[in-house]
C-alpha positions as CSV (number, residue, x, y, z in Angstrom):
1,X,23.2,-9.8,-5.7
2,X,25.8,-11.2,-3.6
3,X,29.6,-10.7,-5.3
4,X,28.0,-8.5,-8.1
5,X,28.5,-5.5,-6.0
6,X,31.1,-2.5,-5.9
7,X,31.1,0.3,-3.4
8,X,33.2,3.4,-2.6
9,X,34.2,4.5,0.5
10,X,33.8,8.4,0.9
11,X,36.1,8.9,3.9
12,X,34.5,11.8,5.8
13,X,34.4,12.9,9.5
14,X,31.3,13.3,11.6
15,X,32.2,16.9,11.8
16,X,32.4,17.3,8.4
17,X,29.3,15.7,7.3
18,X,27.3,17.9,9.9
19,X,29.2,21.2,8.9
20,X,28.9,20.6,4.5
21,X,26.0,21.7,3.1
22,X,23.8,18.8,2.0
23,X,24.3,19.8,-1.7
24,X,28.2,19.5,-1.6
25,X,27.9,16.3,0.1
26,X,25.6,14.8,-2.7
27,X,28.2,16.2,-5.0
28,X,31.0,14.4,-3.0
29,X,29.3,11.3,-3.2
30,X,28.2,11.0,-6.9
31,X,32.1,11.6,-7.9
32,X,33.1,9.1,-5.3
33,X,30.7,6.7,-7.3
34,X,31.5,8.1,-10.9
35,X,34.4,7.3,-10.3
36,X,33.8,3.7,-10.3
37,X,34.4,2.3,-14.3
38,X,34.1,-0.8,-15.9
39,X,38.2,-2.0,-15.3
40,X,36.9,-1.9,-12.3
41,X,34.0,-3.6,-12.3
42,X,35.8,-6.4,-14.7
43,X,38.9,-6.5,-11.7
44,X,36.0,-7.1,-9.0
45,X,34.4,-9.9,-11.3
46,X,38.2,-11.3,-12.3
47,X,39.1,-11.9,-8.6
48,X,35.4,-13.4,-7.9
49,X,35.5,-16.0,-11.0
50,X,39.3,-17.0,-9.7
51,X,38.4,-17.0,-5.9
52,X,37.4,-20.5,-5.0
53,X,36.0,-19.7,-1.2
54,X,34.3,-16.6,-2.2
55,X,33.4,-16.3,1.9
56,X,36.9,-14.7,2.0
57,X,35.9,-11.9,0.0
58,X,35.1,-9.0,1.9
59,X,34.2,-5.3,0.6
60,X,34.1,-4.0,4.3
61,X,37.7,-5.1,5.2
62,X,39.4,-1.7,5.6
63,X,36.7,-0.3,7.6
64,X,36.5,0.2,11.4
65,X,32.9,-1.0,12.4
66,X,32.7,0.9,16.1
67,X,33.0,4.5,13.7
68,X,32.5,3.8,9.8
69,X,29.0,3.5,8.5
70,X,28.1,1.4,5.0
71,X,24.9,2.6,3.8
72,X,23.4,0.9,0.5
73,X,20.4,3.3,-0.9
74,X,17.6,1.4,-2.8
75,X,15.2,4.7,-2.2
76,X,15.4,5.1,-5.7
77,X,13.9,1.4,-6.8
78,X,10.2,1.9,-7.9
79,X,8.3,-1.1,-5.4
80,X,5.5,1.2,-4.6
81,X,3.2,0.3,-7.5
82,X,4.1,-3.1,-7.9
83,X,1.4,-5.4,-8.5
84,X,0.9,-9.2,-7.5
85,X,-1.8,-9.9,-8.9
86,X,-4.5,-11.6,-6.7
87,X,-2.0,-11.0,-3.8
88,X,-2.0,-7.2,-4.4
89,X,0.3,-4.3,-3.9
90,X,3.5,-5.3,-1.2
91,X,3.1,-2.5,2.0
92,X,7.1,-2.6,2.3
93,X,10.1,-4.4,1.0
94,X,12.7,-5.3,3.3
95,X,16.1,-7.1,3.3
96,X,16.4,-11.0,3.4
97,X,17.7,-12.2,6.9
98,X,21.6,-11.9,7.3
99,X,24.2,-12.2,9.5
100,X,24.2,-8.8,11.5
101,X,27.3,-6.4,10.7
102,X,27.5,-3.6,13.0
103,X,27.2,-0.2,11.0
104,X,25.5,-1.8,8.1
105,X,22.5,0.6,7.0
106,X,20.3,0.4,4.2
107,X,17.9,3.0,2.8
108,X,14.8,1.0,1.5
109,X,12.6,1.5,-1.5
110,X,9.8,4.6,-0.5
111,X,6.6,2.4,0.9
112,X,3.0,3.6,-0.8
113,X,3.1,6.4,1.9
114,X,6.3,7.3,0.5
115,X,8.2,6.5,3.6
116,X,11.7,5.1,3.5
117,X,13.0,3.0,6.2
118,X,15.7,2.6,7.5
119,X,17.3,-0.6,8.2
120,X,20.5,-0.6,10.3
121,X,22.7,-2.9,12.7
122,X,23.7,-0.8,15.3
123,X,25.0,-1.3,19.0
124,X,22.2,-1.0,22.1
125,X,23.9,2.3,23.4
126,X,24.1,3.7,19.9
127,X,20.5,3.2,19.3
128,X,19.5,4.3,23.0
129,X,21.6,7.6,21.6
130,X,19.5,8.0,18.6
131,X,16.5,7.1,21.0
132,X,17.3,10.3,23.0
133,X,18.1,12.4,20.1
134,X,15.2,14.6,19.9
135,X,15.9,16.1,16.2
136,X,16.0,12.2,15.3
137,X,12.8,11.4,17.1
138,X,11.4,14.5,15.7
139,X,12.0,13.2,12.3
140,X,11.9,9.6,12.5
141,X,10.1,6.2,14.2
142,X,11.1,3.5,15.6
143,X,9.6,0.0,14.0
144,X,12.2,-2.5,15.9
């Protein structure tokens, strides 16, 4: 997709996210991204057409990488029951090769088992963290 994306940054603490109930977070997060309209949209795509490096554009500039997270969610996209033909149903889809940006996360489309993954740049002692983490472990696997 490239420049045809917008996002919304949800500023919340670690505390706060693991104190809110998972209901008023959704809600949180769908205003943050109703609120996203089509001036906007047309300002994003008016400073793409007149940028002529459009490397200089970045959507993560106000962020702190060490402590902010940007997650992208394709959970929703339907892959599962795609069809190839004679090369038959995909097992997973997975994001094209890119230059690693720490705290980068994307939830992937559900896989046949109905399985979403996970991909994510993080540090070594953040993952060692999450490696020790044994509600994290309980509820996820490592692929690598």
């Amino acid at each position: 997709m490239g420049h045809c994306v917008t996002c919304t940054i949800t500023p919340l603490t670690l505390h706060e996210i693991t104190n809110a109930k998972l209901g008023d977070l959704s809600v949180l997060l769908r205003r943050e991204i109703s609120d996203i309209t089509s001036y906007s949209i047309r300002s994003i795509a008016t400073l793409v057409s007149r940028t002529p490096d459009k490397n200089t554009i970045s959507y993560a500039a106000k962020l702190t990488f060490s402590k902010d997270l940007m997650l992208s969610s394709w959970a929703h996209q339907r892959t599962e029951s795609l069809d190839f033909g004679p090369l038959g149903q995909p097992d997973f889809v997975k994001r094209q090769k890119f230059t690693p940006l720490e705290s980068l996360c994307y939830l992937m489309p559900r896989t046949r088992d109905g399985d979403i993954d996970l991909a994510t740049c993080l540090r070594e002692d953040d993952l060692a963290m999450l490696a020790n983490d044994k509600k994290w472990t309980e509820h996820t696997e490592y692929i690598g």
